[in-house]
N, CA, C and O of each residue as an XYZ file, in Angstrom:
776
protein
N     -16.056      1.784    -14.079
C     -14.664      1.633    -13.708
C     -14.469      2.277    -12.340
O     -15.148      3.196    -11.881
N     -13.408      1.641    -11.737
C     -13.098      2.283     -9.684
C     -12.710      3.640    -10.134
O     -12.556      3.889    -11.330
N     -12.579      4.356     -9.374
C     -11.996      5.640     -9.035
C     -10.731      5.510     -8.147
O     -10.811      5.188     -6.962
N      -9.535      5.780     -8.791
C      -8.577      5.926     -7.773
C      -8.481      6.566     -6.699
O      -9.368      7.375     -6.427
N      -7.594      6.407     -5.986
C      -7.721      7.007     -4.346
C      -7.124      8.490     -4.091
O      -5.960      8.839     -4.291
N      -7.969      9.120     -3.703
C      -7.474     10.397     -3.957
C      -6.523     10.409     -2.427
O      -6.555      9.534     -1.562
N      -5.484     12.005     -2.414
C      -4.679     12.256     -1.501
C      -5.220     12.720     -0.267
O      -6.300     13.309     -0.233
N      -4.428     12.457      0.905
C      -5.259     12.688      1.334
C      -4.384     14.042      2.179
O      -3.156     14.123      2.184
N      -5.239     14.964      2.811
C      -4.145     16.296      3.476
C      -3.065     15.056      4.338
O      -3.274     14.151      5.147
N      -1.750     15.665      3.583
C      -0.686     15.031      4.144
C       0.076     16.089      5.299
O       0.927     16.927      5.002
N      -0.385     15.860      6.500
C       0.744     16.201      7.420
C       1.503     15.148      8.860
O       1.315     13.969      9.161
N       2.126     15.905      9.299
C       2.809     15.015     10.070
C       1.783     13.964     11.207
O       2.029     12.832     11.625
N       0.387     15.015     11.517
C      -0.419     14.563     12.527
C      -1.138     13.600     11.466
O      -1.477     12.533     11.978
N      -1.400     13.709     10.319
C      -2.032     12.678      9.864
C      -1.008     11.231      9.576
O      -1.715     10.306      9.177
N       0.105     10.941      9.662
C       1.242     10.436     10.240
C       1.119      9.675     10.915
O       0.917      8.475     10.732
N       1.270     10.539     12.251
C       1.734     10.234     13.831
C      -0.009      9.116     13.939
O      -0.072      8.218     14.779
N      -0.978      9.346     13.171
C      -2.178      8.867     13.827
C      -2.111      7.776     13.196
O      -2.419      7.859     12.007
N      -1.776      6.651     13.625
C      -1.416      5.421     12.782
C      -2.584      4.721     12.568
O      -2.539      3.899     11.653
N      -3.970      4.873     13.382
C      -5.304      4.449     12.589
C      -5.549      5.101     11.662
O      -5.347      4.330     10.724
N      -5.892      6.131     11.218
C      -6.461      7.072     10.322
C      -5.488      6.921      9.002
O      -6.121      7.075      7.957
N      -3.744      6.589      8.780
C      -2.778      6.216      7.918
C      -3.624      4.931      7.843
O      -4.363      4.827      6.864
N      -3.607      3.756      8.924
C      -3.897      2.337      7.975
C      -5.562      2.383      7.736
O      -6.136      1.457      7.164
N      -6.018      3.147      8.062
C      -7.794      3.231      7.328
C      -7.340      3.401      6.605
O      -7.142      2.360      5.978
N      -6.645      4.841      5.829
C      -6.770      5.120      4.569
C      -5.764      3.865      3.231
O      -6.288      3.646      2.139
N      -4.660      3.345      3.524
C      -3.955      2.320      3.288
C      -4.842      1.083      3.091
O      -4.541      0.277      2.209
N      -5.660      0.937      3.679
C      -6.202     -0.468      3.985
C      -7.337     -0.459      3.106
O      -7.647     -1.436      2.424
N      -8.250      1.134      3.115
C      -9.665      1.637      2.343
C      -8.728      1.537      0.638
O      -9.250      0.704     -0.103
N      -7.933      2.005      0.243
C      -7.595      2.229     -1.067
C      -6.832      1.242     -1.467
O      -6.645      1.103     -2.676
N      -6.252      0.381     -0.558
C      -6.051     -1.221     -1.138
C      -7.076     -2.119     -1.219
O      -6.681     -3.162     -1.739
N      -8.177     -2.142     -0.932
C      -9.400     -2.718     -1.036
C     -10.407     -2.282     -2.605
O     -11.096     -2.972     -3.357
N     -10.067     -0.885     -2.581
C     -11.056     -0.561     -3.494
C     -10.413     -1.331     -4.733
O     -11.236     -1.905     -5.445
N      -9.067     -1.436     -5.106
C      -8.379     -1.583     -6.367
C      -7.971     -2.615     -6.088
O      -8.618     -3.563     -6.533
N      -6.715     -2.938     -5.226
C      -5.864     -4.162     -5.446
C      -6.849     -5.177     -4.884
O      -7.104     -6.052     -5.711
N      -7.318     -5.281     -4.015
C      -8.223     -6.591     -3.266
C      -9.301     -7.084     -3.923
O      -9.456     -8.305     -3.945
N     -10.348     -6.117     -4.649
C     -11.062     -6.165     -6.046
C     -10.578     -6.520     -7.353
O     -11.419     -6.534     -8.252
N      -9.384     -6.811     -7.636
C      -8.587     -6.142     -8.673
C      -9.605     -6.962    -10.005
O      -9.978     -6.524    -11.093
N      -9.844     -8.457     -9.258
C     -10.685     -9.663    -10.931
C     -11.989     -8.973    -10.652
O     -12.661     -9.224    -11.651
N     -12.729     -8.223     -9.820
C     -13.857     -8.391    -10.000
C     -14.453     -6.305    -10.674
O     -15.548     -5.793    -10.910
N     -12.869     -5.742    -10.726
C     -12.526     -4.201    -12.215
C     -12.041     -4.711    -12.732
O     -11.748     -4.069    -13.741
N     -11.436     -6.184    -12.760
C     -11.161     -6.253    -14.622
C     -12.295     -6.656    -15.096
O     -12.736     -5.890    -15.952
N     -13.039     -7.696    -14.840
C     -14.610     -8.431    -14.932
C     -14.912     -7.323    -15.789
O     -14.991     -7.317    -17.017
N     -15.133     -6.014    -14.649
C     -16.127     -4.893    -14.806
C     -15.354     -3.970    -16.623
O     -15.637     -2.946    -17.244
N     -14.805     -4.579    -16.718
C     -13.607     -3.977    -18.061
C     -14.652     -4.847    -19.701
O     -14.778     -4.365    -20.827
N     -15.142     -6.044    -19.220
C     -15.479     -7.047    -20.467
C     -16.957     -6.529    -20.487
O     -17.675     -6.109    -19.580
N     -17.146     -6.685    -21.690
C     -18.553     -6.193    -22.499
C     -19.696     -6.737    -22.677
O     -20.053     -6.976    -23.831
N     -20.365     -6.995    -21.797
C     -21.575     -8.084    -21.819
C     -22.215     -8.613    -22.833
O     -22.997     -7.895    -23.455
N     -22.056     -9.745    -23.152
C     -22.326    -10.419    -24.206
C     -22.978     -9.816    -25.377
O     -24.114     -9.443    -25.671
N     -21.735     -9.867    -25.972
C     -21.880     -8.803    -27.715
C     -22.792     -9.664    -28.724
O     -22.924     -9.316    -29.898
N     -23.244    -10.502    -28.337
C     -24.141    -11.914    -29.050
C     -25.338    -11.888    -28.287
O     -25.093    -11.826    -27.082
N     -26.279    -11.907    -28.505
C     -27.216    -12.082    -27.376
C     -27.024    -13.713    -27.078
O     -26.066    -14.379    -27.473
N     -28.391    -14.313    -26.124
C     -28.056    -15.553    -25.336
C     -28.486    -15.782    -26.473
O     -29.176    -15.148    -27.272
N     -27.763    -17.255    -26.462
C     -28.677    -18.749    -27.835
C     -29.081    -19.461    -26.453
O     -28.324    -19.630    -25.497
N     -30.470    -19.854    -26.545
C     -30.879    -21.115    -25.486
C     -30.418    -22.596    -25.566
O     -30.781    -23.473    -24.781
N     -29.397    -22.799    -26.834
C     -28.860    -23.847    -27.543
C     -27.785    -23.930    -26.631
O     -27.214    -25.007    -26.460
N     -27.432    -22.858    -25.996
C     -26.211    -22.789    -25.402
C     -25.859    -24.010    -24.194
O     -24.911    -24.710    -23.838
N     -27.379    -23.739    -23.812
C     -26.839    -24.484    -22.293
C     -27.379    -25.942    -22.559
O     -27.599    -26.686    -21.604
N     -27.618    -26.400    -24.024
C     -27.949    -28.216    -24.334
C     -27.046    -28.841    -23.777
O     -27.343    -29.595    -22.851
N     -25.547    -28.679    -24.239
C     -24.327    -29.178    -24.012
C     -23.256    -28.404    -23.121
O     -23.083    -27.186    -23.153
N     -22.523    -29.371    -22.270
C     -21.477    -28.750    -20.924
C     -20.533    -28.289    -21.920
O     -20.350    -29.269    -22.642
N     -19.671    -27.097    -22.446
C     -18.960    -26.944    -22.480
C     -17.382    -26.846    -21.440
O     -17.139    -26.018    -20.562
N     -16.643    -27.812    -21.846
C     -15.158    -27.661    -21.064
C     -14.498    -27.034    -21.113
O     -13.801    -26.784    -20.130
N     -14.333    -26.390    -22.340
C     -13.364    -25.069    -22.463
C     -13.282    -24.137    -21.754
O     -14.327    -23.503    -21.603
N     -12.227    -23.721    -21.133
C     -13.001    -21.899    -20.289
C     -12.956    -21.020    -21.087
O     -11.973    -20.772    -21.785
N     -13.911    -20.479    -21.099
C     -14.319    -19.001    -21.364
C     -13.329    -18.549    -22.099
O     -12.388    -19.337    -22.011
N     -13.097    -17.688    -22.759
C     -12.405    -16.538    -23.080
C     -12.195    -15.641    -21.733
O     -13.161    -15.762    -20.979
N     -11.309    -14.883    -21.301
C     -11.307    -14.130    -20.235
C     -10.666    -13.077    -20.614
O     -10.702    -12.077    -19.897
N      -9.940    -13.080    -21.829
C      -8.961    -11.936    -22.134
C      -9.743    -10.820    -22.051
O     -10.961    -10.848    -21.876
N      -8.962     -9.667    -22.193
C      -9.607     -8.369    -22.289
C      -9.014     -7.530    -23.003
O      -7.784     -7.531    -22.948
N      -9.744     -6.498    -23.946
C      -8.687     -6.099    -25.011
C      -7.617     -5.374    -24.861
O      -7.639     -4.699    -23.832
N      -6.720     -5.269    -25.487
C      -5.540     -4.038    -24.533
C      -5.856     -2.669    -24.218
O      -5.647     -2.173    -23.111
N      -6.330     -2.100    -25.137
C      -6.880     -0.774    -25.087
C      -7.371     -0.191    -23.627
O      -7.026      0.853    -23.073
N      -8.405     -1.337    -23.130
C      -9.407     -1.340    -22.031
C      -8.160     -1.517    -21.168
O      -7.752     -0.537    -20.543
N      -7.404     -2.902    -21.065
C      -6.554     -2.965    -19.643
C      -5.830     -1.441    -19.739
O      -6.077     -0.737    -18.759
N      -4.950     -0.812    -20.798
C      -4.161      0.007    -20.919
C      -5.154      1.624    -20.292
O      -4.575      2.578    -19.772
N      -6.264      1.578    -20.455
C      -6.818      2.562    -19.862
C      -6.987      2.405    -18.217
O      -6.843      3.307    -17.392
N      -7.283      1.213    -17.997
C      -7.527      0.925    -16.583
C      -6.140      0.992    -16.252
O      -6.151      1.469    -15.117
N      -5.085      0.816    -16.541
C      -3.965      0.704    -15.500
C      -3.432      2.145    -16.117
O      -2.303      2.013    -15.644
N      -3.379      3.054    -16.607
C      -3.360      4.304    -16.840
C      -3.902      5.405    -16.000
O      -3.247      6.278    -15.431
N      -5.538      5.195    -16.002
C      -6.040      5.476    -15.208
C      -6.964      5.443    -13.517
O      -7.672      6.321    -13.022
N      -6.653      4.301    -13.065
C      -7.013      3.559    -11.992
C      -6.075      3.282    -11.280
O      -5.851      3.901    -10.240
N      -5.129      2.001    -11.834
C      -4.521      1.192    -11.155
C      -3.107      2.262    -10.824
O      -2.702      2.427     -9.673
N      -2.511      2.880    -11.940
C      -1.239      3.132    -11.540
C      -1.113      4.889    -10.648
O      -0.127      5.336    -10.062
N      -2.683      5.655    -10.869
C      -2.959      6.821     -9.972
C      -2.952      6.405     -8.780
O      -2.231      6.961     -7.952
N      -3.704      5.408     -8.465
C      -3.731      4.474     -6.880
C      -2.805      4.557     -6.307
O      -2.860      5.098     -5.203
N      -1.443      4.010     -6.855
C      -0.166      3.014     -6.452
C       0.411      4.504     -6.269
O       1.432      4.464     -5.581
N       0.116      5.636     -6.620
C       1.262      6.667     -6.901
C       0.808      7.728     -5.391
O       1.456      8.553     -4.748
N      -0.788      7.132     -5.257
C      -1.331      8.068     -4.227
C      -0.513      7.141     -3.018
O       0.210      7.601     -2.134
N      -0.811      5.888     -3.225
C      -0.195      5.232     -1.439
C       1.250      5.789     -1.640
O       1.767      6.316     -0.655
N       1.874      5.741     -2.659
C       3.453      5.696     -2.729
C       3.947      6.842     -2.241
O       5.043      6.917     -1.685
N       3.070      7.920     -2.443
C       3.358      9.532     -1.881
C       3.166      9.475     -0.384
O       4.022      9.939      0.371
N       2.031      8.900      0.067
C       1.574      8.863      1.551
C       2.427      8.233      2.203
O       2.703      8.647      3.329
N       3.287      6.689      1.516
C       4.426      6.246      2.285
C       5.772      6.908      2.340
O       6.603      6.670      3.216
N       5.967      7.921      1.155
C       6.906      8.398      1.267
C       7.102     10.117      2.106
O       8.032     10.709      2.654
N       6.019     10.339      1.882
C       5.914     11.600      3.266
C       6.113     11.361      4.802
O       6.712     12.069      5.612
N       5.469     10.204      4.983
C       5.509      9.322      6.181
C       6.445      8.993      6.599
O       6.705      8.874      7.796
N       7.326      8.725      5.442
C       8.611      8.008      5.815
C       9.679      9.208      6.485
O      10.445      8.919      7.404
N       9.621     10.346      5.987
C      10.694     11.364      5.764
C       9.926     12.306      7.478
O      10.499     13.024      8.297
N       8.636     11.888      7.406
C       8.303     12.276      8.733
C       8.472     11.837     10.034
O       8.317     12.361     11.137
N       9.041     10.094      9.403
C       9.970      9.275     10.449
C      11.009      9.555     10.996
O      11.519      9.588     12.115
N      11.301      9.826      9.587
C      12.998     10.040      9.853
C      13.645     11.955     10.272
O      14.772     12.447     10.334
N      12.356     12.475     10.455
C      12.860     14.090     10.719
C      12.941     14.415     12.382
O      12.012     14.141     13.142
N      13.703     14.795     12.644
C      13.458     15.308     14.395
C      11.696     16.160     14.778
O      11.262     17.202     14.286
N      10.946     15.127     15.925
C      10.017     15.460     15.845
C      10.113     16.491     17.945
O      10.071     16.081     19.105
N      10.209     17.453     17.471
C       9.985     18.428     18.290
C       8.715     18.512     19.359
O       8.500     19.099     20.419
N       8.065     17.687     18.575
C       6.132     18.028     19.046
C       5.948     17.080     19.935
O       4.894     17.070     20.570
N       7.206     15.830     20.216
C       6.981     14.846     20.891
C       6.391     14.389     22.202
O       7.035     13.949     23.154
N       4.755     14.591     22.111
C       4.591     15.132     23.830
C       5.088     14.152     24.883
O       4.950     14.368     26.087
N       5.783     12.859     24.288
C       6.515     12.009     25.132
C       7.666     11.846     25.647
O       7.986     11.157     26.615
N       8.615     12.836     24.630
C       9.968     13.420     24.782
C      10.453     13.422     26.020
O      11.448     12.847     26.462
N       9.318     14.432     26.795
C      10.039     14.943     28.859
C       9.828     13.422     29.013
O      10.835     12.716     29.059
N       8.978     13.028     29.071
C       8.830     11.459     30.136
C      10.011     10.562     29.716
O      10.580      9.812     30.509
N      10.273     10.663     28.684
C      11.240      9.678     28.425
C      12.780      9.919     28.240
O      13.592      9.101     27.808
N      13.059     11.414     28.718
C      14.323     12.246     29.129
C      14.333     11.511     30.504
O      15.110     10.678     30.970
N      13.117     12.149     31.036
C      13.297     11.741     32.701
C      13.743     10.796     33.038
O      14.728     10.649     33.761
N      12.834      9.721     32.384
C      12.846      8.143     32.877
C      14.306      7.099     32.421
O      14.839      6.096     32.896
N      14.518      7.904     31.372
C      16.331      8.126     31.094
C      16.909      8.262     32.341
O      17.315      7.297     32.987
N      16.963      9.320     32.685
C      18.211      9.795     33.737
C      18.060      9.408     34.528
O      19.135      9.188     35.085
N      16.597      8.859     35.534
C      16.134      7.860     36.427
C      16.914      6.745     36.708
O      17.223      6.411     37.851
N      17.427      5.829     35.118
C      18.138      4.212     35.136
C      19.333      4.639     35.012
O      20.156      3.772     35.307
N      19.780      5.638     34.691
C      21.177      6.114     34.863
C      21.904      5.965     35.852
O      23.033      5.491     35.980
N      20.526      6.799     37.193
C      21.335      7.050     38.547
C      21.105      5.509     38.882
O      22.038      5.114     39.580
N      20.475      4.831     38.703
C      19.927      4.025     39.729
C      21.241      3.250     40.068
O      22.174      3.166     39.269
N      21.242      2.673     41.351
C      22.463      1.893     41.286
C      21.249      0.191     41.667
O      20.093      0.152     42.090
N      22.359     -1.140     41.208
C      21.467     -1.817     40.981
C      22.489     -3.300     41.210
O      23.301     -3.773     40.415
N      22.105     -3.791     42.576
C      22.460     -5.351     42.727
C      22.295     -6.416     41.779
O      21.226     -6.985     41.995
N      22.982     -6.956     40.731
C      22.570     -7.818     39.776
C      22.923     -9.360     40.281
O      22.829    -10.357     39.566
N      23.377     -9.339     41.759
C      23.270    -10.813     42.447
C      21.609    -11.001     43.131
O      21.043    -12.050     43.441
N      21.224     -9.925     43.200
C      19.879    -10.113     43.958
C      19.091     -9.899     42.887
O      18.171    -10.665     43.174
N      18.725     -9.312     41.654
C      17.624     -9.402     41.082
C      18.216     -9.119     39.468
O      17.984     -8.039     38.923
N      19.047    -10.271     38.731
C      19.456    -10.185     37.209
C      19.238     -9.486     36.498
O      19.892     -8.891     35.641
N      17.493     -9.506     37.043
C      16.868     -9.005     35.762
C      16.633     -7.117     35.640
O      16.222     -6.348     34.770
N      17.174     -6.984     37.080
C      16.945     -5.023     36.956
C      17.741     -4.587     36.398
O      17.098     -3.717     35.810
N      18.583     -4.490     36.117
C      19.889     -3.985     34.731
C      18.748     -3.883     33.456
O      18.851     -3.000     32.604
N      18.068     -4.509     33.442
C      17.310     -4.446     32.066
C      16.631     -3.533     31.709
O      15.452     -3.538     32.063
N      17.164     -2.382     30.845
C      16.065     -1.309     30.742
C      15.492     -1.258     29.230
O      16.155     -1.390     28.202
N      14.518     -1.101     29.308
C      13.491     -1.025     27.767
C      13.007      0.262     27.663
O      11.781      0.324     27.751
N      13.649      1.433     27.483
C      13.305      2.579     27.295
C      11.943      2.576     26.371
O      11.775      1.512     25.775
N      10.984      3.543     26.161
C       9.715      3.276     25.959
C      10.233      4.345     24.168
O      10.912      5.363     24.301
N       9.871      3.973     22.998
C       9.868      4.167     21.836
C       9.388      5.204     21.514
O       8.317      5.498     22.045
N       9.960      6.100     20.577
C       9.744      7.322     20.023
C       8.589      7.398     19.302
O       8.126      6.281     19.072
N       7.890      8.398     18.816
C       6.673      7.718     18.113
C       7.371      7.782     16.889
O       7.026      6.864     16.146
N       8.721      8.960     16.123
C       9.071      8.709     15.318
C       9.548      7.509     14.768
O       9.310      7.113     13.627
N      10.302      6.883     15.709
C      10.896      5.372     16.001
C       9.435      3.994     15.560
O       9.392      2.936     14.933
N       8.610      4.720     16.221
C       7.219      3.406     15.910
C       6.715      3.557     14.500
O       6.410      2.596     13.794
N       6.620      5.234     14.008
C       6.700      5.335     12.392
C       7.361      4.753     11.780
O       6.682      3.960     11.126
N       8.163      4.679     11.620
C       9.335      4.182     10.759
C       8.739      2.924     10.742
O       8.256      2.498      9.693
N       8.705      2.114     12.030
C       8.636      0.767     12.059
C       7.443      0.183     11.219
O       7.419     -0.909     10.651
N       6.434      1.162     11.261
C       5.142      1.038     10.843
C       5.614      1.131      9.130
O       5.409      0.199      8.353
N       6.319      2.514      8.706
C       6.540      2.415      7.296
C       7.229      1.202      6.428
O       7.020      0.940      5.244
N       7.903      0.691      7.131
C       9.262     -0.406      6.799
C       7.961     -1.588      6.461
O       7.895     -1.911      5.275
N       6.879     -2.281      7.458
C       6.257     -2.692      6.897
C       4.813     -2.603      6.741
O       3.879     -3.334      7.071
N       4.918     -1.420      6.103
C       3.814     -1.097      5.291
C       4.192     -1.020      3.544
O       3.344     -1.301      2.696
N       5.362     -0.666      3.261
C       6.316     -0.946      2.371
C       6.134     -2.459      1.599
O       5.661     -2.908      0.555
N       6.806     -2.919      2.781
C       6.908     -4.525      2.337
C       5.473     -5.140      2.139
O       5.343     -5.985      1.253
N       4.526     -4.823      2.805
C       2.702     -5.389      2.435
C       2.361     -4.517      0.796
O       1.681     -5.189      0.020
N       2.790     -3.146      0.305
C       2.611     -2.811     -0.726
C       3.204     -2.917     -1.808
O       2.786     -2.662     -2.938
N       4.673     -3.481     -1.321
C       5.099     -4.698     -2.637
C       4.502     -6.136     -3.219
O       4.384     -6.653     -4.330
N       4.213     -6.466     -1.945
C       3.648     -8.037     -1.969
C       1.973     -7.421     -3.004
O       1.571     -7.880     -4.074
N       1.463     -6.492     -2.315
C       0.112     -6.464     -3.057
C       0.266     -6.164     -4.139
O      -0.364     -6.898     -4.901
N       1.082     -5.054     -4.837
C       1.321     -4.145     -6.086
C       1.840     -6.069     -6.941
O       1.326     -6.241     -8.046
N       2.554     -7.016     -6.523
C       3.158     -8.086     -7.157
C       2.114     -8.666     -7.338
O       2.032     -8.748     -8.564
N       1.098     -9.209     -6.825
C      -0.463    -10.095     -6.726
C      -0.767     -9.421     -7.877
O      -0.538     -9.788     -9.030
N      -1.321     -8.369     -7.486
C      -2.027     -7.569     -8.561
C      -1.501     -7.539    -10.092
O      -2.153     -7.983    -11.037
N      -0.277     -6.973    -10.185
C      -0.118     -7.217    -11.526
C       0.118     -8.236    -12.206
O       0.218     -8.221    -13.433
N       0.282     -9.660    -11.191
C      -0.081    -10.939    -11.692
C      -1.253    -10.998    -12.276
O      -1.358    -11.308    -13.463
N      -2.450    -10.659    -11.385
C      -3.337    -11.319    -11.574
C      -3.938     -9.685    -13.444
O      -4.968     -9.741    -14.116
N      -3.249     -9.049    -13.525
C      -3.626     -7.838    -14.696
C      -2.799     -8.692    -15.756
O      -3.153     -8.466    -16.913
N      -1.782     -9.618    -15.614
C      -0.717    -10.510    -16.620
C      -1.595    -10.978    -17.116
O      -2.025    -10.666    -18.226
N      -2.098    -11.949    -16.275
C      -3.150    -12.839    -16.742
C      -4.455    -12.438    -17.747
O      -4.550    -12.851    -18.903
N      -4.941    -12.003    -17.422
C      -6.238    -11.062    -17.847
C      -6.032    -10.357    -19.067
O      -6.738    -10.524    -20.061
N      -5.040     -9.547    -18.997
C      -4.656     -8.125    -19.934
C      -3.491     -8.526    -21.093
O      -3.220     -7.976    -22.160
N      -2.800     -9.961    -20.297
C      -1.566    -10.233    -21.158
C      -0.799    -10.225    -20.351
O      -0.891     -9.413    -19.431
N       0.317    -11.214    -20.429
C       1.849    -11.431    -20.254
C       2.650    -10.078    -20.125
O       3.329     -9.991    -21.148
N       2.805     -9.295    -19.545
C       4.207     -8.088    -19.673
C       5.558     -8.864    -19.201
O       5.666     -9.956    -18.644
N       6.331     -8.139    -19.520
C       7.742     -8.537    -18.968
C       8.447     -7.731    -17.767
O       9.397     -8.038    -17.047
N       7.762     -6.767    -17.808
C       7.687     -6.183    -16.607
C       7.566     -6.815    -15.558
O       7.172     -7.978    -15.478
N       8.076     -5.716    -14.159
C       7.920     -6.259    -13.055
C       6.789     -5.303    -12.513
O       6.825     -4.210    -13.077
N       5.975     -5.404    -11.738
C       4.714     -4.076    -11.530
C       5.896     -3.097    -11.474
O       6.020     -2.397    -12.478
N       6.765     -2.923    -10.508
C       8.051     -1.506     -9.892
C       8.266     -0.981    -11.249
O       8.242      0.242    -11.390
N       8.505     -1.864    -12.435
C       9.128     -1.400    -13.499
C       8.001     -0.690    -14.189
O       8.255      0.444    -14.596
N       6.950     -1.111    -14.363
C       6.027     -0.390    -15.160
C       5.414      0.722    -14.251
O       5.183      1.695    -14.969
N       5.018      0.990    -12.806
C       4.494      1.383    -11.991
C       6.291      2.994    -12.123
O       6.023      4.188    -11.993
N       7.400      2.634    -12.309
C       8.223      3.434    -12.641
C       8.004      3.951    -13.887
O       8.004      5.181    -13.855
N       7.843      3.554    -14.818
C       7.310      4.241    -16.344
C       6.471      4.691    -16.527
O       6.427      5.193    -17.650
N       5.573      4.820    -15.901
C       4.329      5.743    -15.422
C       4.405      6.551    -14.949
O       3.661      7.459    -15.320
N       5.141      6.757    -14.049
C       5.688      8.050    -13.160
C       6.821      8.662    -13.784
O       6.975      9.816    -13.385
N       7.703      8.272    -14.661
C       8.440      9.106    -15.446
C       7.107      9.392    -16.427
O       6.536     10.471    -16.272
N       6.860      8.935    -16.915
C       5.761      9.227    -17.934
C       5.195     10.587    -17.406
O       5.375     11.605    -18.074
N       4.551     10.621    -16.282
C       3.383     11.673    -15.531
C       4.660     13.081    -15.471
O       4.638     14.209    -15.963
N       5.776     12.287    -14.556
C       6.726     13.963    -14.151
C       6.779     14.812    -15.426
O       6.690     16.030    -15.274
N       6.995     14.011    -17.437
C       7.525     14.627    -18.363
C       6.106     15.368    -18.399
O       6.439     16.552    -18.457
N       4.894     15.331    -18.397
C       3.913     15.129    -18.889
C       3.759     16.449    -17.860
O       3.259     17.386    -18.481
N       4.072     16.808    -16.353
C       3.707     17.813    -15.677
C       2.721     18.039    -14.816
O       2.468     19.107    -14.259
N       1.897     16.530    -14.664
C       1.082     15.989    -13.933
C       1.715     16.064    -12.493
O       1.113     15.591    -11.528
């Protein structure tokens, strides 16, 4: 069975470094959600019958059996699938609050005070050149976080939704939505003291 994704030291510089956030995002959506049929596969019990050589006389049409017993899915998404979802969910949500906090450390801050007060003074003919009025002040990195979290968010809904499609299938029908069960797990863990 996978090993869920462990945490990783959460601080602001591990944050601000937006390769080293989508390695780790990208490495622990791969191991689980992008794999997801080929750990459930790894869930079924290799043929509890040994081979009959009778087997392969005739094409069978039927598919397979694919189910898997509950017990097994209920351990794997207990222990795999929903530790995973809880590790990215922490990393997006530290991230997020590191977006949204006044970042002091900003070594881009002076340049972009300056270059502020620069288009301020400037005075500027808009019969001779339209287009100089136009200023595009250069982006905060807090400002590019955010942007980065908003959709990184939206790619870990879309995957967390695939995925527990494709665990419906396999494990059984829930009525759940992944959010809903992926939420009952985490109330589950807070009572529990995990």
């Amino acid at each position: 069975m996978s090993q869920p994704s462990s945490l990783p030291p959460l601080t602001p510089q591990f944050c601000f470094n937006q390769t080293a956030l989508r390695d780790f995002l990208r490495i622990s959506r791969s191991t689980i959600d992008d794999s997801i049929t080929q750990n459930l596969n790894a869930l079924l019990v290799p043929a509890t019958r040994g081979f009959d050589p009778a087997s392969t006389s005739s094409r069978s049409l039927a598919a397979p059996d694919r189910s898997i017993p509950a017990s097994q899915c209920d351990t794997f998404k207990q222990r795999v699938l929903f530790p995973s979802w809880a590790v990215r969910s922490d990393v997006l949500d530290y991230c997020a609050g590191v977006a949204t906090a006044p970042d002091p450390d900003d070594p881009d801050s002076v340049l972009r005070q300056i270059e502020d007060d620069k288009m301020r003074e400037r005075v500027v003919d808009e019969r001779l050149d339209p287009y100089s009025g136009r200023f595009f002040p250069k982006e905060a990195r807090t400002e590019s976080l955010a942007m980065l979290m908003r959709n990184e968010r939206a790619v870990e809904k879309i995957i967390r939704s695939r995925t527990w499609s494709v665990v419906g299938e396999r494990c059984g029908v829930s009525s759940e939505t992944a959010e809903e069960a992926f939420g009952k797990w985490r109330a589950g863990q807070r009572q529990r003291g995990e």
